[in-house]
PQR file with spaces between the fields and no chain letter, atoms N, CA, C, O and H, PARSE charges and radii, in Angstrom:
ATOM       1  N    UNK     1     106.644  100.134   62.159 -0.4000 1.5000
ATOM       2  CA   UNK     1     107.902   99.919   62.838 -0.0000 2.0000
ATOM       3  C    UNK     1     107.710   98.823   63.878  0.5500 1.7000
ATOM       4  O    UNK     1     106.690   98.676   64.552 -0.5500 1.4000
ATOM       5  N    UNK     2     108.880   98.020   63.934 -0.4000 1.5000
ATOM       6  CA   UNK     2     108.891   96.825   65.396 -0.0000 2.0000
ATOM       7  C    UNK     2     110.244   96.582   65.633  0.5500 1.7000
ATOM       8  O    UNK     2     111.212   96.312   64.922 -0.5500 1.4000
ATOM       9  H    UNK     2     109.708   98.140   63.386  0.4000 1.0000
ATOM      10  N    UNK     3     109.977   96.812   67.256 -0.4000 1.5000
ATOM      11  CA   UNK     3     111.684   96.568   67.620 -0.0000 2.0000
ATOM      12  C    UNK     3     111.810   95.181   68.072  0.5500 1.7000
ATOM      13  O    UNK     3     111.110   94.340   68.637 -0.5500 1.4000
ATOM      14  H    UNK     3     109.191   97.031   67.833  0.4000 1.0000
ATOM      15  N    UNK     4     113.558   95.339   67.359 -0.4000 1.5000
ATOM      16  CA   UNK     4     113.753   94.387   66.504 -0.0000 2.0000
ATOM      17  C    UNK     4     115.324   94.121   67.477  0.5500 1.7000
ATOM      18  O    UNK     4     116.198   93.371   67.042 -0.5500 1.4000
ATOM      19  H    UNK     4     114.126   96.022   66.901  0.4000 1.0000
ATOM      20  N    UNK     5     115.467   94.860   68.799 -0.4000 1.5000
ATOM      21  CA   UNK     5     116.921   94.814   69.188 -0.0000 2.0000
ATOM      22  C    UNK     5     117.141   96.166   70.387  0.5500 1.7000
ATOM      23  O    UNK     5     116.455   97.186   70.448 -0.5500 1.4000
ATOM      24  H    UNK     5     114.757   95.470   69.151  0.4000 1.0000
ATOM      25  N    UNK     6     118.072   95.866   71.088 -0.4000 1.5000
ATOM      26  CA   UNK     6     118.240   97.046   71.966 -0.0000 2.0000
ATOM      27  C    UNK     6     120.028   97.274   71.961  0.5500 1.7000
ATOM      28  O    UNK     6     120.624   96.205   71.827 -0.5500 1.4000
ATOM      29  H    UNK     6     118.629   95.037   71.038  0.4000 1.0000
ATOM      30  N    UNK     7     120.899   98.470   72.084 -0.4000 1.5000
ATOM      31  CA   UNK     7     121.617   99.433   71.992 -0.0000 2.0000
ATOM      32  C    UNK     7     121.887  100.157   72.808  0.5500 1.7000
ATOM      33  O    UNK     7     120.958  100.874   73.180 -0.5500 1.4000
ATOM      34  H    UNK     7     120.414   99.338   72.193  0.4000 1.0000
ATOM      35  N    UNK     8     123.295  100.360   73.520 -0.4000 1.5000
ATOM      36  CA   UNK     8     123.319  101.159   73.863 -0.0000 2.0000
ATOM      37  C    UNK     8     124.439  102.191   73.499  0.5500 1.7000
ATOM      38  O    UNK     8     125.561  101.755   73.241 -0.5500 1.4000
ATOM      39  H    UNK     8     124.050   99.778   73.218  0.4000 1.0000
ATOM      40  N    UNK     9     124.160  103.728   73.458 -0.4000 1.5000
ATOM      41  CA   UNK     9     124.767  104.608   72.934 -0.0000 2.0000
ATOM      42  C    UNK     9     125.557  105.490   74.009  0.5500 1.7000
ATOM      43  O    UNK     9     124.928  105.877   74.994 -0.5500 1.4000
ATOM      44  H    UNK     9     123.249  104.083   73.667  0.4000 1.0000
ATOM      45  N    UNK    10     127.105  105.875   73.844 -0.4000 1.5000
ATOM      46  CA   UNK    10     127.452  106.872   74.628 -0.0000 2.0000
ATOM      47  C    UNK    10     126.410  107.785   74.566  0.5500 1.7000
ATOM      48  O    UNK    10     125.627  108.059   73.657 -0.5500 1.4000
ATOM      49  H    UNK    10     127.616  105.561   73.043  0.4000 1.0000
ATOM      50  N    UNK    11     126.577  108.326   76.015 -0.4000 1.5000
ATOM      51  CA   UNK    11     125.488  109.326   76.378 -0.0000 2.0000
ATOM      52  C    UNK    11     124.185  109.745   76.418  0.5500 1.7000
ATOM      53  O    UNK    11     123.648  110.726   76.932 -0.5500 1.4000
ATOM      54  H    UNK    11     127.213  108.104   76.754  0.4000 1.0000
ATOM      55  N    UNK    12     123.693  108.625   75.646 -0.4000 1.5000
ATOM      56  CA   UNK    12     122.237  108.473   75.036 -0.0000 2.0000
ATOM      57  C    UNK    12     121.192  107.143   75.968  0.5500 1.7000
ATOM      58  O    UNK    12     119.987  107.168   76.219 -0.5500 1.4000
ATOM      59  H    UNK    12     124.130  107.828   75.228  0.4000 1.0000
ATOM      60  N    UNK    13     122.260  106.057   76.310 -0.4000 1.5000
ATOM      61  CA   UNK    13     122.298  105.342   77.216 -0.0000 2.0000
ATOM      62  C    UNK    13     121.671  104.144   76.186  0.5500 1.7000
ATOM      63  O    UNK    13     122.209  103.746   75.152 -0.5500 1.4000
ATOM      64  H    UNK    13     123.239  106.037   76.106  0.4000 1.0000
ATOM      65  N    UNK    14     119.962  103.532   76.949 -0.4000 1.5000
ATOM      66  CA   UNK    14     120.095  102.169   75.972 -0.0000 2.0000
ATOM      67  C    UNK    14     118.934  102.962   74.951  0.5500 1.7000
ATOM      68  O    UNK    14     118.445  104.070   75.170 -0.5500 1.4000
ATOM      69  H    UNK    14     119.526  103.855   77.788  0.4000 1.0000
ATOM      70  N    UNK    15     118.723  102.302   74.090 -0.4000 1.5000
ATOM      71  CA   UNK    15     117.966  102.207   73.121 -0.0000 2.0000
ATOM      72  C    UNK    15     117.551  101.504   72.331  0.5500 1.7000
ATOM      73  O    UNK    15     118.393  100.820   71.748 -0.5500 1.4000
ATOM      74  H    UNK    15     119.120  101.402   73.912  0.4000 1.0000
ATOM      75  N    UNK    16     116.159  101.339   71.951 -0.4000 1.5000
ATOM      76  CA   UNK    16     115.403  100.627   71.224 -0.0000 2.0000
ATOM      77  C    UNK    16     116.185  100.444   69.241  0.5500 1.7000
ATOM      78  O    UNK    16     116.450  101.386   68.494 -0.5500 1.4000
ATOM      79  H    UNK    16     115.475  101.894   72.424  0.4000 1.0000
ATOM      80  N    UNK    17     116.312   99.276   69.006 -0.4000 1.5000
ATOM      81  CA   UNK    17     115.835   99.765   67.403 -0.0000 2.0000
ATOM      82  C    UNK    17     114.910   99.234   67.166  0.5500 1.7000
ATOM      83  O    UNK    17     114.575   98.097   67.498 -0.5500 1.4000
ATOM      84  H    UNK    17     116.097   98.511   69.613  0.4000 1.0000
ATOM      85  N    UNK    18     114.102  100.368   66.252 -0.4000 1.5000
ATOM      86  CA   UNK    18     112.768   99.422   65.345 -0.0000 2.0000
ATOM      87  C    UNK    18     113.301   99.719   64.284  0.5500 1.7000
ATOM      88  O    UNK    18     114.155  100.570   64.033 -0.5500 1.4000
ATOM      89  H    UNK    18     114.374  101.291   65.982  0.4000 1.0000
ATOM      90  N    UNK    19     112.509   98.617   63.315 -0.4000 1.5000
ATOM      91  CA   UNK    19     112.692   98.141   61.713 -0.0000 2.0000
ATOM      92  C    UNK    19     111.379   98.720   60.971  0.5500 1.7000
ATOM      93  O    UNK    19     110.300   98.628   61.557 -0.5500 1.4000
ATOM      94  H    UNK    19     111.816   97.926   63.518  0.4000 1.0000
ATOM      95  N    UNK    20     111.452   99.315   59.693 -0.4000 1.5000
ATOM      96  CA   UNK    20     109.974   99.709   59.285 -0.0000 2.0000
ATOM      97  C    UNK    20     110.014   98.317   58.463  0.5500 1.7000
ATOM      98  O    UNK    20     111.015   97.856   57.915 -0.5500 1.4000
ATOM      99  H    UNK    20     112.329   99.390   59.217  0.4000 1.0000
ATOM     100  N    UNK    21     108.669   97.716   58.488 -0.4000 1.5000
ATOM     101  CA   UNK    21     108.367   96.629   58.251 -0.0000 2.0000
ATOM     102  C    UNK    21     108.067   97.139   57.007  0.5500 1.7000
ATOM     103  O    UNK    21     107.690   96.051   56.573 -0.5500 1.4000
ATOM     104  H    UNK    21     107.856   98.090   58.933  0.4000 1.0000
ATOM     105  N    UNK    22     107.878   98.071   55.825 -0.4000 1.5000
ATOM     106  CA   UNK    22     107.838   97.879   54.395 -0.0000 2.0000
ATOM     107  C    UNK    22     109.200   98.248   53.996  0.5500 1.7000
ATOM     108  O    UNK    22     109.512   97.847   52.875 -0.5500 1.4000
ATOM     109  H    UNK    22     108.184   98.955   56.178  0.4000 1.0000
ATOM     110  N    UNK    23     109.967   98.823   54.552 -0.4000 1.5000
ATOM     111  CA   UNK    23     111.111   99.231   53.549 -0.0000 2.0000
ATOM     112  C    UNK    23     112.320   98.568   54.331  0.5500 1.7000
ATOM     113  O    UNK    23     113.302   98.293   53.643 -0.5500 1.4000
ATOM     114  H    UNK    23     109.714   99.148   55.463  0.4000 1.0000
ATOM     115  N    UNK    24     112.376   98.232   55.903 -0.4000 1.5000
ATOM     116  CA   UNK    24     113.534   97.607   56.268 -0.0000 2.0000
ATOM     117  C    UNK    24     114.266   98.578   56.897  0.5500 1.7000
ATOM     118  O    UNK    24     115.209   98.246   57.615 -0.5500 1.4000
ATOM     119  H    UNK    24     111.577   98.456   56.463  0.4000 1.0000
ATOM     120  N    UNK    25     113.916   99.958   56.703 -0.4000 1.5000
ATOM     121  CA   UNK    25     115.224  100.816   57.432 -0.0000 2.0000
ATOM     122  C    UNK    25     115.233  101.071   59.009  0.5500 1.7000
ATOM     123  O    UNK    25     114.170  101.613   59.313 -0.5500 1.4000
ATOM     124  H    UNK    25     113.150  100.227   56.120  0.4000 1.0000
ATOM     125  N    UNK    26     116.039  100.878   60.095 -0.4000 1.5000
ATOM     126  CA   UNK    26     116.293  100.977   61.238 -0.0000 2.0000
ATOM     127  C    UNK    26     116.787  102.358   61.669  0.5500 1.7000
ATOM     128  O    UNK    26     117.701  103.049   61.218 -0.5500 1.4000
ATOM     129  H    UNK    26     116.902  100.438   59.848  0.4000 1.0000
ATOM     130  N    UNK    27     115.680  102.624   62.952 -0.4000 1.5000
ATOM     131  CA   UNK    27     116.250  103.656   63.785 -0.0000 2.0000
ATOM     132  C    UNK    27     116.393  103.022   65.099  0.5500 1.7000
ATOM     133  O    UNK    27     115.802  102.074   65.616 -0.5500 1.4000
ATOM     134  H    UNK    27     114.937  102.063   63.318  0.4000 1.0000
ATOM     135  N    UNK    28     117.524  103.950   65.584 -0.4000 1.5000
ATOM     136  CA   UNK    28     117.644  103.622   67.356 -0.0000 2.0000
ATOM     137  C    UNK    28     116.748  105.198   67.994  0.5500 1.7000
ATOM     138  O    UNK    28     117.110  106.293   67.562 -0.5500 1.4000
ATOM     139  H    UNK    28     118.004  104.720   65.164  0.4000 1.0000
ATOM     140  N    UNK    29     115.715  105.100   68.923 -0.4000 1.5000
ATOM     141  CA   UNK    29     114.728  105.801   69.964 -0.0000 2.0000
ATOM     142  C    UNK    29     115.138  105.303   71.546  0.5500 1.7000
ATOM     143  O    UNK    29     114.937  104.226   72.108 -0.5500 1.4000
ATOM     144  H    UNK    29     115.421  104.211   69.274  0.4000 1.0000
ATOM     145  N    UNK    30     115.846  106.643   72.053 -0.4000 1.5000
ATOM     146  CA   UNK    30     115.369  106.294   73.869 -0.0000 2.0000
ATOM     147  C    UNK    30     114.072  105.906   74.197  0.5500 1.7000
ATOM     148  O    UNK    30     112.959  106.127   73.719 -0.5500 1.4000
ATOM     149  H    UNK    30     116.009  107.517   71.597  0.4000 1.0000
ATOM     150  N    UNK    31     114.678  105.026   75.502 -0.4000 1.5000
ATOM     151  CA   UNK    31     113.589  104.456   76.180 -0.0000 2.0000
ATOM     152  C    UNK    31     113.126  105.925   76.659  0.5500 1.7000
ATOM     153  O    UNK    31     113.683  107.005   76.460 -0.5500 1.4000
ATOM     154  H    UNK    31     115.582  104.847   75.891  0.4000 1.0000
ATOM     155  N    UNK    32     111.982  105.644   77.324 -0.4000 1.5000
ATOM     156  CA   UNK    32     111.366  106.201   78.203 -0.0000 2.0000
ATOM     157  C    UNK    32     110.583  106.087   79.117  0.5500 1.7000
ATOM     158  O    UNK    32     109.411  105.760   78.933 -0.5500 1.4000
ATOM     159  H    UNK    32     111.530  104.767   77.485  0.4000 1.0000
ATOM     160  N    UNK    33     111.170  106.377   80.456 -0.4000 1.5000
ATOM     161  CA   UNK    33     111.107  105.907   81.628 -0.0000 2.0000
ATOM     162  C    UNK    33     110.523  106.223   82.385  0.5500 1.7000
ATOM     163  O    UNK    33     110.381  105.475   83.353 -0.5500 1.4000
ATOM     164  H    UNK    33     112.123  106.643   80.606  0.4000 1.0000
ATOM     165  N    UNK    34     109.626  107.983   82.339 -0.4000 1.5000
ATOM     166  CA   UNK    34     108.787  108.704   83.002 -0.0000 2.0000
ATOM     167  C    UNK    34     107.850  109.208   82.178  0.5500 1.7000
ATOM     168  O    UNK    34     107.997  109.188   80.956 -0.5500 1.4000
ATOM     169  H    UNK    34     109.741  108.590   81.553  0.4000 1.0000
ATOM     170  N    UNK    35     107.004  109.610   82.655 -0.4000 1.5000
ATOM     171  CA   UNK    35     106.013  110.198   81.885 -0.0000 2.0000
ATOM     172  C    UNK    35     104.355  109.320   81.993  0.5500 1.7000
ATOM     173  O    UNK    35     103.933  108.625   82.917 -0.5500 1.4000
ATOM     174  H    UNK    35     106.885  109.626   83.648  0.4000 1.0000
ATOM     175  N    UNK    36     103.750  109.650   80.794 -0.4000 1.5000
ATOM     176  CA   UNK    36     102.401  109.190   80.505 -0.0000 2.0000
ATOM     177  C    UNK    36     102.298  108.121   80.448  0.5500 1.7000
ATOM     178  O    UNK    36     101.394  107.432   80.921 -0.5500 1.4000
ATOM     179  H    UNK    36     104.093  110.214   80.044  0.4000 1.0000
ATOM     180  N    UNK    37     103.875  107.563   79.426 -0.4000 1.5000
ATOM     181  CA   UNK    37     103.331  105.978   78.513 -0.0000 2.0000
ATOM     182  C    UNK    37     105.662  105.697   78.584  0.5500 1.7000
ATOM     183  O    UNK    37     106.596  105.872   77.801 -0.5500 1.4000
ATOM     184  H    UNK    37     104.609  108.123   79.042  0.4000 1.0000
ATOM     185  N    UNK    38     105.483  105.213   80.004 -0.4000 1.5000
ATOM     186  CA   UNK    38     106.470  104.816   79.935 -0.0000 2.0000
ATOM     187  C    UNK    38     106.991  103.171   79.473  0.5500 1.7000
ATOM     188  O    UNK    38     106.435  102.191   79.969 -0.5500 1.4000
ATOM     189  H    UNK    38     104.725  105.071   80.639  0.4000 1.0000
ATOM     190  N    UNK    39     108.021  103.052   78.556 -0.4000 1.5000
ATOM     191  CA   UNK    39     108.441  102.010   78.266 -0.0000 2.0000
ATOM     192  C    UNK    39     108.329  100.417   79.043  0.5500 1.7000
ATOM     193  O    UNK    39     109.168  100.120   79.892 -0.5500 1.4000
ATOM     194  H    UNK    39     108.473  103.848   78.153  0.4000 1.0000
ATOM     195  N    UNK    40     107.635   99.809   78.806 -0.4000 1.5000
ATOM     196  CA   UNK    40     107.664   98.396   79.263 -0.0000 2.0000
ATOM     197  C    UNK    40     109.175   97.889   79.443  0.5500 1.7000
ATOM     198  O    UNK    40     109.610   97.503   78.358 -0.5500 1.4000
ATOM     199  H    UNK    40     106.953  100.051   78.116  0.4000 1.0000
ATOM     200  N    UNK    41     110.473   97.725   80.891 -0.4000 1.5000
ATOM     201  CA   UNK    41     111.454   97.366   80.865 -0.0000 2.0000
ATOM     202  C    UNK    41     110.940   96.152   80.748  0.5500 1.7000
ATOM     203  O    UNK    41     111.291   95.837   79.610 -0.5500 1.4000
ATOM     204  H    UNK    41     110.120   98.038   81.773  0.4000 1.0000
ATOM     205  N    UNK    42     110.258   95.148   81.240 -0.4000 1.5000
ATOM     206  CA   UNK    42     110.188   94.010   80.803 -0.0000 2.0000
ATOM     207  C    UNK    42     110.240   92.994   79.400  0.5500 1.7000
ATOM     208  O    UNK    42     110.538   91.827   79.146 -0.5500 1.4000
ATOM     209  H    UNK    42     109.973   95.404   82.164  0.4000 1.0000
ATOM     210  N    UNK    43     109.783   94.137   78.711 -0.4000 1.5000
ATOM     211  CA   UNK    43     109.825   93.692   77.446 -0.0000 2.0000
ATOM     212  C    UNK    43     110.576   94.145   76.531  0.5500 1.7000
ATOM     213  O    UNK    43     110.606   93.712   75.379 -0.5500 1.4000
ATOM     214  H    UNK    43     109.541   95.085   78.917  0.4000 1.0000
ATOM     215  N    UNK    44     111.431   95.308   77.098 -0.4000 1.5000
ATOM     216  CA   UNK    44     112.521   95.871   76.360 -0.0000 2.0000
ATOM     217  C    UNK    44     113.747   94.901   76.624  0.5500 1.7000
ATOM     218  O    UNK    44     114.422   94.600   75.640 -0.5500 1.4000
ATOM     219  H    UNK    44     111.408   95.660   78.034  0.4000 1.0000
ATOM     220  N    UNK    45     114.210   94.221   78.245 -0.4000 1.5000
ATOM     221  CA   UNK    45     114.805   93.731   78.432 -0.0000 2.0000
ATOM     222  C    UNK    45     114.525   92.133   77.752  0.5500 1.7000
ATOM     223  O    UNK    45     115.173   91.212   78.248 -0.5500 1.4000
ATOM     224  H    UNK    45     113.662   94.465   79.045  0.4000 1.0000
ATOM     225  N    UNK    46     113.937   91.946   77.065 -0.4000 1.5000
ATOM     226  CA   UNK    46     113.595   90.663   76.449 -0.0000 2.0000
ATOM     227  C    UNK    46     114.089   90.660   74.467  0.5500 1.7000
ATOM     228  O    UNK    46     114.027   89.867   73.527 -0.5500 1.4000
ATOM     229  H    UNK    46     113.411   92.695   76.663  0.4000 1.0000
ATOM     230  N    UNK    47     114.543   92.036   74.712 -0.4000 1.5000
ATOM     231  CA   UNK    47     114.759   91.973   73.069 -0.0000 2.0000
ATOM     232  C    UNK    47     116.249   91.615   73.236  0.5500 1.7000
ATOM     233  O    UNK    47     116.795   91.724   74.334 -0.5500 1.4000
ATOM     234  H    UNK    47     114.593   92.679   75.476  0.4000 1.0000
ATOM     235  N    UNK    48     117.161   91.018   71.703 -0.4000 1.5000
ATOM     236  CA   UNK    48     118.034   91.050   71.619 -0.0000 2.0000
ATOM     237  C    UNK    48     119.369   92.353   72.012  0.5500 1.7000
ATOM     238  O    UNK    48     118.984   93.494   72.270 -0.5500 1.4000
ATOM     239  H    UNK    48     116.717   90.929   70.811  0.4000 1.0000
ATOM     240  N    UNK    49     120.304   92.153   72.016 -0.4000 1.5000
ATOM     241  CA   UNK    49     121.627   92.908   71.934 -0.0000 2.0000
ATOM     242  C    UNK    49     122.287   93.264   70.934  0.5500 1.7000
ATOM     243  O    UNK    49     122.983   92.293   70.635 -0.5500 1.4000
ATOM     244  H    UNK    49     120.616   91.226   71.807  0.4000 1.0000
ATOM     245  N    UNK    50     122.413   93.810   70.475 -0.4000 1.5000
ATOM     246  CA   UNK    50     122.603   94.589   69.041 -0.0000 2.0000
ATOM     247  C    UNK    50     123.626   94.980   68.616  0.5500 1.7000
ATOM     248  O    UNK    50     123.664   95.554   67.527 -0.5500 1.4000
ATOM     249  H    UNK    50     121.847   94.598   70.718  0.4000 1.0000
């Protein structure tokens, strides 16, 4: 998978999509903002708008 775009969803707020690089199919995944292994905003904010 590589994201490929960012989203944002009522209530869900923004979100990532990644692409599976053999078959092409897209999911949208919350960021995540706390924790262990929180999301790079820098580089989330660098992907496209979706």
């Amino acid at each position: 998978m590589e994201p490929v775009g960012l989203v944002e969803k009522s209530g869900k707020g923004w979100q990532v999509v990644h692409r599976c690089t053999a078959c092409g199919h897209r999911q949208p995944n919350r960021l995540v903002r706390e924790g262990a292994a929180p999301d790079d905003l820098d580089l989330v904010l660098g992907l496209p708008w979706l």
